[in-house]
C-alpha positions as CSV (number, residue, x, y, z in Angstrom):
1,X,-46.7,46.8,25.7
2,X,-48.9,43.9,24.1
3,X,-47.5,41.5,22.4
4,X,-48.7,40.6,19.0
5,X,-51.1,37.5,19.6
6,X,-52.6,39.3,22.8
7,X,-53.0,42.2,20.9
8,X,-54.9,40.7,17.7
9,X,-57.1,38.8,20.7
10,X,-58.2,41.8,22.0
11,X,-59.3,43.2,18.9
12,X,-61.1,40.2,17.7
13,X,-62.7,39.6,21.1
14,X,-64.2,43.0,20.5
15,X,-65.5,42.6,17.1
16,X,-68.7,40.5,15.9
17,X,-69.9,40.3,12.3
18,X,-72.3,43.0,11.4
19,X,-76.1,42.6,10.5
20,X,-77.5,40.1,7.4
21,X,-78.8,41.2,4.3
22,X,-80.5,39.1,1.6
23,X,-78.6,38.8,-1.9
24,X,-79.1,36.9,-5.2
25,X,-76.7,34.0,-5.9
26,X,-75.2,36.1,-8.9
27,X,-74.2,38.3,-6.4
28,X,-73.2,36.3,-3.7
29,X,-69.9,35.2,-4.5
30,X,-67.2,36.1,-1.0
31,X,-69.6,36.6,0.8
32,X,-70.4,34.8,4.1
33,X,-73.6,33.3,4.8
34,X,-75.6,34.2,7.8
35,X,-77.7,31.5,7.4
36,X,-78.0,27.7,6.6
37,X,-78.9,26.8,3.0
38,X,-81.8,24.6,2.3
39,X,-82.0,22.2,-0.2
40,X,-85.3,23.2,-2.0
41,X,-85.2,20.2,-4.1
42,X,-83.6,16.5,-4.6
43,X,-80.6,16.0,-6.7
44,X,-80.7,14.1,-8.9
45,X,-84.5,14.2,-8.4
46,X,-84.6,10.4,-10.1
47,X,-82.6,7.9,-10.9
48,X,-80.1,8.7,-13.8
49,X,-77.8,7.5,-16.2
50,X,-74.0,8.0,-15.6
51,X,-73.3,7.2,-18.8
52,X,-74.0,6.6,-23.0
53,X,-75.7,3.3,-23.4
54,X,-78.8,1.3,-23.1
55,X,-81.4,1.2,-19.9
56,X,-82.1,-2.7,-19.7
57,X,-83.5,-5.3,-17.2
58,X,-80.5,-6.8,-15.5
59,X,-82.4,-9.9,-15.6
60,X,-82.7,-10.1,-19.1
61,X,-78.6,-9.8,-19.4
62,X,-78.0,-13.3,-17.7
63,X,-77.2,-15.2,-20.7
64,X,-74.8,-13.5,-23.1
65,X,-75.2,-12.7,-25.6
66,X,-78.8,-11.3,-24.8
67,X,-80.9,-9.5,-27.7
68,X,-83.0,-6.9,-26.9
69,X,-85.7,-4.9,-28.9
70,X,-84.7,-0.9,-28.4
71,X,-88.1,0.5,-27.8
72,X,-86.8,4.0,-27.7
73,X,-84.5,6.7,-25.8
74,X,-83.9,8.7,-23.1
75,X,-82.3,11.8,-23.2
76,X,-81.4,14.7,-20.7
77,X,-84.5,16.8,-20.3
78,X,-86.7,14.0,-22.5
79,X,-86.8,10.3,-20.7
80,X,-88.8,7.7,-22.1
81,X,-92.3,7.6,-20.4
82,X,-93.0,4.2,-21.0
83,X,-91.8,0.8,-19.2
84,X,-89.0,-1.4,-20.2
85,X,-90.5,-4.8,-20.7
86,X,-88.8,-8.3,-20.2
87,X,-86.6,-8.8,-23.7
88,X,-86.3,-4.6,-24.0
89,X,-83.7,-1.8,-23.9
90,X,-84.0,2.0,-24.3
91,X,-81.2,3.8,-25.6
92,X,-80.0,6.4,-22.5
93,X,-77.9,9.3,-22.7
94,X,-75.7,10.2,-19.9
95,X,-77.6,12.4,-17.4
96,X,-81.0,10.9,-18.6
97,X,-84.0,9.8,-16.1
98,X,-83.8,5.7,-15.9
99,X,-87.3,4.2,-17.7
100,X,-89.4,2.3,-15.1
101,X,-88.8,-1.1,-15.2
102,X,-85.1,-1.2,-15.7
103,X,-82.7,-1.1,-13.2
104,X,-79.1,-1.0,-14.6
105,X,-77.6,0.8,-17.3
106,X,-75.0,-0.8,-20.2
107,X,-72.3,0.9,-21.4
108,X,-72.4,1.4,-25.6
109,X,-68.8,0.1,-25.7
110,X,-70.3,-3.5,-24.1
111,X,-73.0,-3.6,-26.9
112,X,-73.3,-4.5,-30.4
113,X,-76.2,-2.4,-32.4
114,X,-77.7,-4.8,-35.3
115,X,-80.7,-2.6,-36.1
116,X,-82.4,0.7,-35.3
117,X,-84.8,-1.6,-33.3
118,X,-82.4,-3.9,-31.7
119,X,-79.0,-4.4,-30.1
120,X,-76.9,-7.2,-28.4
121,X,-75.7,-7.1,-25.0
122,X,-72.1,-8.3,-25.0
123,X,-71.0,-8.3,-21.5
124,X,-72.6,-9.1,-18.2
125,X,-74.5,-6.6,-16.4
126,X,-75.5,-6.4,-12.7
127,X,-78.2,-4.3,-10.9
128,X,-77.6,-1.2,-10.3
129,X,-74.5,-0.4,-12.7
130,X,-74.0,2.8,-14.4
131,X,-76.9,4.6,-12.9
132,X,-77.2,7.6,-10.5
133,X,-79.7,6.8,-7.8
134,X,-82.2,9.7,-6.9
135,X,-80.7,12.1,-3.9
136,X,-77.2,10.6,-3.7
137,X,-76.0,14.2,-3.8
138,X,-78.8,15.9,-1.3
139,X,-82.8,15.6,-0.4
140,X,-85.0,18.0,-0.4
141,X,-85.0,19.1,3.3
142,X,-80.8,19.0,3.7
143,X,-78.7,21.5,4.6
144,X,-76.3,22.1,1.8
145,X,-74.2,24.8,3.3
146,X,-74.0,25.8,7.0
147,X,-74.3,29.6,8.2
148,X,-70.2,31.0,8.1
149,X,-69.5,29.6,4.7
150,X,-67.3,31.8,2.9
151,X,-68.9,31.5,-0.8
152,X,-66.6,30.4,-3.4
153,X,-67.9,29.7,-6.7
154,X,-67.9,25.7,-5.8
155,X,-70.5,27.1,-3.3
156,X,-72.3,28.9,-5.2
157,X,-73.2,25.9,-7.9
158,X,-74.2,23.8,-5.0
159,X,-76.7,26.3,-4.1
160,X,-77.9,26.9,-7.5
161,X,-78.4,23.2,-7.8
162,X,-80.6,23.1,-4.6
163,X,-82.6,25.4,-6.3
164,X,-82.0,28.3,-3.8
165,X,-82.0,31.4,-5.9
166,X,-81.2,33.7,-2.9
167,X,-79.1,33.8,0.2
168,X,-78.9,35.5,3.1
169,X,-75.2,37.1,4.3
170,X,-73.3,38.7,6.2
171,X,-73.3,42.5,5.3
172,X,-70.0,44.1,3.9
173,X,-68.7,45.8,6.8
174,X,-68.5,49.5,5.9
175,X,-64.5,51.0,7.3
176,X,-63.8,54.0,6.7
177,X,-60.3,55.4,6.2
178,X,-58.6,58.4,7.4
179,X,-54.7,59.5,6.5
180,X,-53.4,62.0,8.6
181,X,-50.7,64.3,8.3
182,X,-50.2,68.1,7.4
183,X,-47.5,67.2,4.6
184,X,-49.9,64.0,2.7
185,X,-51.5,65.1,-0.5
186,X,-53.5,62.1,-2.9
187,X,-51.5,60.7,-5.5
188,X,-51.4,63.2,-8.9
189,X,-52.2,66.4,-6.9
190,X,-49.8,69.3,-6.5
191,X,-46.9,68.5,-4.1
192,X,-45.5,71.8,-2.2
193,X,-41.6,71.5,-1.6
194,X,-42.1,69.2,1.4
195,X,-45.1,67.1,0.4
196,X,-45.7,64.0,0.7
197,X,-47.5,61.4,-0.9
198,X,-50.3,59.1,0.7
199,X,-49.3,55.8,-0.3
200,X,-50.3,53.5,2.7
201,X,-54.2,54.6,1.6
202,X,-55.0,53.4,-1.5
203,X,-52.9,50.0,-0.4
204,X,-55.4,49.8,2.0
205,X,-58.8,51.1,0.3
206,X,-57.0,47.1,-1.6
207,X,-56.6,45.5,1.1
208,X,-60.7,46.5,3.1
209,X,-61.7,45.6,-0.7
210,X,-59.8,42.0,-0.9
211,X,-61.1,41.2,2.6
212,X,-64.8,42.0,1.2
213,X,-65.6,45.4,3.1
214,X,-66.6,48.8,1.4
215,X,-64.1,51.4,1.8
216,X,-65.6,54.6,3.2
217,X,-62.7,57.5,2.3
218,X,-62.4,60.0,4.7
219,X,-60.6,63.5,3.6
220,X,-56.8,63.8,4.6
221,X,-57.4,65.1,7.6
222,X,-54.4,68.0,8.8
223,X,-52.7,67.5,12.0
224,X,-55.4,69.7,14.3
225,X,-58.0,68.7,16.7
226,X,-60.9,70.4,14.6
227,X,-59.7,68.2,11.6
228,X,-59.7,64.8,13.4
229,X,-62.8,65.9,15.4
230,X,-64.5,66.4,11.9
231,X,-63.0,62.7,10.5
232,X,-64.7,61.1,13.6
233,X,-68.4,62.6,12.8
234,X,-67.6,61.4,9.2
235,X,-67.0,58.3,10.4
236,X,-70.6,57.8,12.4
237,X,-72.3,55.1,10.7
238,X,-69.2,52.9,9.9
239,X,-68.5,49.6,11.2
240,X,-64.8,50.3,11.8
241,X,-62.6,53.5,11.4
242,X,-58.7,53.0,10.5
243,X,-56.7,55.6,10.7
244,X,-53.0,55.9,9.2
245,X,-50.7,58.2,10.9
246,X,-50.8,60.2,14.5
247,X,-50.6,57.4,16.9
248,X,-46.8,58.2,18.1
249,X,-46.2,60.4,20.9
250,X,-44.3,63.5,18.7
251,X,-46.0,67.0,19.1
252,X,-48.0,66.3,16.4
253,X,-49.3,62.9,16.6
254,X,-52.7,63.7,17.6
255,X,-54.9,61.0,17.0
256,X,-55.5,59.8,20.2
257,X,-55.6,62.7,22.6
258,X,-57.8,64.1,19.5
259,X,-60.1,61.1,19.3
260,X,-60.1,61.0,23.6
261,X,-61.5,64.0,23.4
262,X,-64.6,62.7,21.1
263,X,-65.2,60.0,23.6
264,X,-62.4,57.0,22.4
265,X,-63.2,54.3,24.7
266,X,-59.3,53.6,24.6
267,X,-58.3,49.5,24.9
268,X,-54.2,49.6,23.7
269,X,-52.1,52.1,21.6
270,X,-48.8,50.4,22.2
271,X,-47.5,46.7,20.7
272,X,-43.9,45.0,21.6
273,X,-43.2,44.7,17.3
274,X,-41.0,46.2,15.0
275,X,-42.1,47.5,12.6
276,X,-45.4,49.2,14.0
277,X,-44.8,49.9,17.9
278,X,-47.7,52.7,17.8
279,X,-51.1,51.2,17.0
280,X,-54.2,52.3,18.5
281,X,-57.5,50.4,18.9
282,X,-60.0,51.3,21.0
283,X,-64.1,52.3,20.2
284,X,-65.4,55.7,19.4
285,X,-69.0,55.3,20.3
286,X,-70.8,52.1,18.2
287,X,-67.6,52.5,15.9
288,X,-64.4,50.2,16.2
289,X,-61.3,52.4,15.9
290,X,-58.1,50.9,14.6
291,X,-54.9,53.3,14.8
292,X,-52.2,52.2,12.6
293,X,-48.8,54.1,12.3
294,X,-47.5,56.2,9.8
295,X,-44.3,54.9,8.6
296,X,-45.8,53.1,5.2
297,X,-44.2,49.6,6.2
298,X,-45.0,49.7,9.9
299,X,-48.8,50.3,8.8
300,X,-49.3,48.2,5.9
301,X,-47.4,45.0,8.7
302,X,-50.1,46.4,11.0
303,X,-52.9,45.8,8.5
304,X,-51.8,42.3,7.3
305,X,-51.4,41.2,11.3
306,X,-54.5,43.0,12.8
307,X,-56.5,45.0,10.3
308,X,-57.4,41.8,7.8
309,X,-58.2,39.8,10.4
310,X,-60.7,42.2,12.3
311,X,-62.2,42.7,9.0
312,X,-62.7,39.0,8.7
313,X,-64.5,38.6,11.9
314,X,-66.8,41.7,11.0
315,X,-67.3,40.2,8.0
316,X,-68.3,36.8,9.9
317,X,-64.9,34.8,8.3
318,X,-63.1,33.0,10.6
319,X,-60.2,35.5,10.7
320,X,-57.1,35.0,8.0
321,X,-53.6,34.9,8.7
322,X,-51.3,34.6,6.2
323,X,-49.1,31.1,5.6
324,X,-46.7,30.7,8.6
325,X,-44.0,28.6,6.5
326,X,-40.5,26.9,8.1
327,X,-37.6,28.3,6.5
328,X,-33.8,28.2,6.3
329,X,-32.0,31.5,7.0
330,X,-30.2,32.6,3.5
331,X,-27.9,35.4,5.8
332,X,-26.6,35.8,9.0
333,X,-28.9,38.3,11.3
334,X,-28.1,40.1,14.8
335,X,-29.7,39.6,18.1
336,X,-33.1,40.8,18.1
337,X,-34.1,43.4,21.1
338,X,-37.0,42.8,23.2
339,X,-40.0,43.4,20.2
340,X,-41.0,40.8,17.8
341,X,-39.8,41.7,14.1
342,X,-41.3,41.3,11.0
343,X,-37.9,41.5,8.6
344,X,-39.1,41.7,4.8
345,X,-37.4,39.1,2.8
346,X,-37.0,37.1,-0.6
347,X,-38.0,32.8,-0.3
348,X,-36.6,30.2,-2.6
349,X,-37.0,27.0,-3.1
350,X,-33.7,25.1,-1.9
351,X,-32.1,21.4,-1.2
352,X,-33.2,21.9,2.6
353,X,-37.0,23.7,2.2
354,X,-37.5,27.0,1.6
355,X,-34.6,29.6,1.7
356,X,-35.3,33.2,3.5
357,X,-32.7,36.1,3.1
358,X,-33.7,39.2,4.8
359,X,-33.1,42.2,2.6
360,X,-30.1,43.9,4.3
361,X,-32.3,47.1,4.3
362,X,-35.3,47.2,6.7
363,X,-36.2,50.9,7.1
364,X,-40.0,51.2,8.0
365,X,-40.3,53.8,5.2
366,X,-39.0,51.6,2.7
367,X,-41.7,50.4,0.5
368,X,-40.0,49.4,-2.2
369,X,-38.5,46.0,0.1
370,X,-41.9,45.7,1.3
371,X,-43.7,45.3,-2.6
372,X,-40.2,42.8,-3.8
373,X,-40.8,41.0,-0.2
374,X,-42.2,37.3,-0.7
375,X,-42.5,37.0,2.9
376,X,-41.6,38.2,6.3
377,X,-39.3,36.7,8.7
378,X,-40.6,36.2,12.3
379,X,-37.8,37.3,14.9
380,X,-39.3,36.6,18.3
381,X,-38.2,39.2,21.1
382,X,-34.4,38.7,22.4
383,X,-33.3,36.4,19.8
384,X,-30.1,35.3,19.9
385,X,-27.7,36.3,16.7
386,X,-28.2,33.1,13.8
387,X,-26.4,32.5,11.0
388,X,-27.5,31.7,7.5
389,X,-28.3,28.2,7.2
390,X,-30.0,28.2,10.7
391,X,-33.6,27.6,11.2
392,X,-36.7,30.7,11.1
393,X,-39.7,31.0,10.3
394,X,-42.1,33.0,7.7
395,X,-45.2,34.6,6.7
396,X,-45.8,34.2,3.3
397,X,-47.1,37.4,1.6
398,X,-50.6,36.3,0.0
399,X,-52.5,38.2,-2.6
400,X,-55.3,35.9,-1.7
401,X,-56.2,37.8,1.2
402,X,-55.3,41.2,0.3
403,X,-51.8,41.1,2.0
């Protein structure tokens, strides 16, 4: 059996971000560019104002107080178009272009305004103050954001302000999604007397979504080879297929003697982890092929650790892992056996750090632990018995990647 690490390094070793496509900048934002962005303009195109006052010669300021005759204003979108003159001032707005001929700005609170026409310089001023010079945020020519930016909306004004209405990204990886299972039915349809319901997909139609792929759903597909052989023509054209369920070795866990048969270019069905033992990844043709189990906590552990991730990297993200955290033990817990465990549990803010308790129930088909779970507790394989107060650590359960 893999272990964890080797086994997420396979699957991103396989994977490579899909093709580019070309998208406006109002629809651009989590996406990854594909492609440097190029400033199309200087910012601030020419010198500016930082702030309410008067455009003057510092020259003129020398000897306080200094009169000067206000000759006019400059406003954002409007400057002056004439030149400041020895013994002159234009009143400037903050954000306005700087008149020729001055070359510092005075702040309103350092003045004294006698007239319309006239004002009183108060306090010394030196070249240069106050005033944005042209291109101190980018040139014309730069590169503003490199190719692998994840866009954020902080990205997405700097583009707009380079005057680049359109980007080029990385395509949303399309994954499609199979459950499998003679007894799954969708949530609201009829249940017979020994249905049950698919939970683990629409948690992770959520989680492809969060992670910025499109969500291809497959029909529930029965436990028989003509079922899973029609899921894998359905899934020609995809970027990755996930499958939930089948990947054990019980009479009816199909998927991969099912998938063999279609030509699955088989890499690893079998990780040293608890939960989620039986995973499968492999290729079916152009298409990656993730296998995750079908107990609902093993597969939705499997998705956070390995699915997100590969998504990432198809996505052209450097690939996510949620927050590994340090963390006091709040309960004693046994010796571990020779897979790592993921053990859902509660964190709270204490005297010594941050306070795990496992929840004293860890069955994989538990899912309400799993949804009241702030993180999970990493138990490396043959770990000795610890007691609460000794030392662990965590992965903090993050919305903000779609765990």
């Amino acid at each position: 059996m893999l272990s964890v690490e080797d086994a997420r390094t396979r699957i991103l070793s396989a994977l490579s971000p899909v093709g580019e496509e070309v998208v406006a900048l109002s629809a651009a934002a989590g996406r990854v560019l594909s492609a440097p962005v190029i400033a199309r303009r200087t910012q601030p195109p020419a010198d500016f104002s930082a702030m309410d006052g008067y455009a003057v010669r510092s020259t003129e300021c020398a000897v306080l107080p200094a009169s000067l005759t206000v000759i006019g204003e400059s406003r954002a979108g409007l400057g002056y178009d004439k030149a400041v003159e020895p013994g002159q001032a234009v009143r400037i707005f903050t954000g306005a272009p700087l008149p020729e001929g001055a070359d510092a700005v005075v702040i309103q609170e350092n003045t004294e305004k006698k007239t319309d026409q006239s004002v009183q310089v108060l306090h010394k001023v030196a070249m240069g103050d106050h005033i944005r010079r042209a291109g101190i945020d980018f040139n014309e020519g730069d590169r503003v954001l490199e190719a692998g930016t994840g866009l954020e909306p902080r990205h997405i004004a700097l583009a707009a302000a380079a005057n680049v209405p359109w980007l080029s990204v990385v395509r949303k990886p399309r994954i499609a999604l199979l459950s499998t299972g003679d007894e799954l039915v969708r949530p609201g349809e009829p249940l017979g007397r020994d249905g049950i319901i698919d939970a683990v997909g629409p948690a992770l139609s959520a989680m492809i979504r969060a992670r910025g792929g499109v969500v291809h759903s497959l029909d529930i597909a029965k436990d028989r080879h003509e079922a899973l052989k029609a899921a894998a023509n359905a899934a020609k054209g995809c970027d990755m297929l996930v499958t939930i369920g089948g990947a054990s070795v019980g009479d009816y866990d199909l998927v991969r003697d099912a998938f063999g048969k279609e030509g699955l270019a088989l890499d690893f069905w079998k990780i040293a982890m608890r939960p989620g033992k039986p995973m499968i990844f492999g290729r079916l043709g152009a298409t990656a092929m993730l296998g995750l189990p079908g107990n609902p906590v093993s597969a939705l552990v499997c998705a956070l650790l390995f699915m997100g991730p590969a998504i990432d990297r198809l996505s052209g993200r450097s690939p996510r892992m949620p927050l590994r955290l340090p963390a006091i033990l709040g309960a004693a817990l046994p010796e571990n056996g020779p897979r790592e465990a993921y053990l859902r549990a509660s964190l709270e803010a204490g005297n010594n750090g941050l306070c795990a308790t496992p929840f004293p129930q860890q069955d994989s088909s538990i899912l309400s632990g799993f949804a009241n779970a702030d993180a999970l507790i990493i138990r490396p394989p043959f770990a000795p018995k610890s007691q609460a107060g000794d030392k662990a650590e965590a992965l903090l359960l993050d919305a903000s990647i779609g765990s």
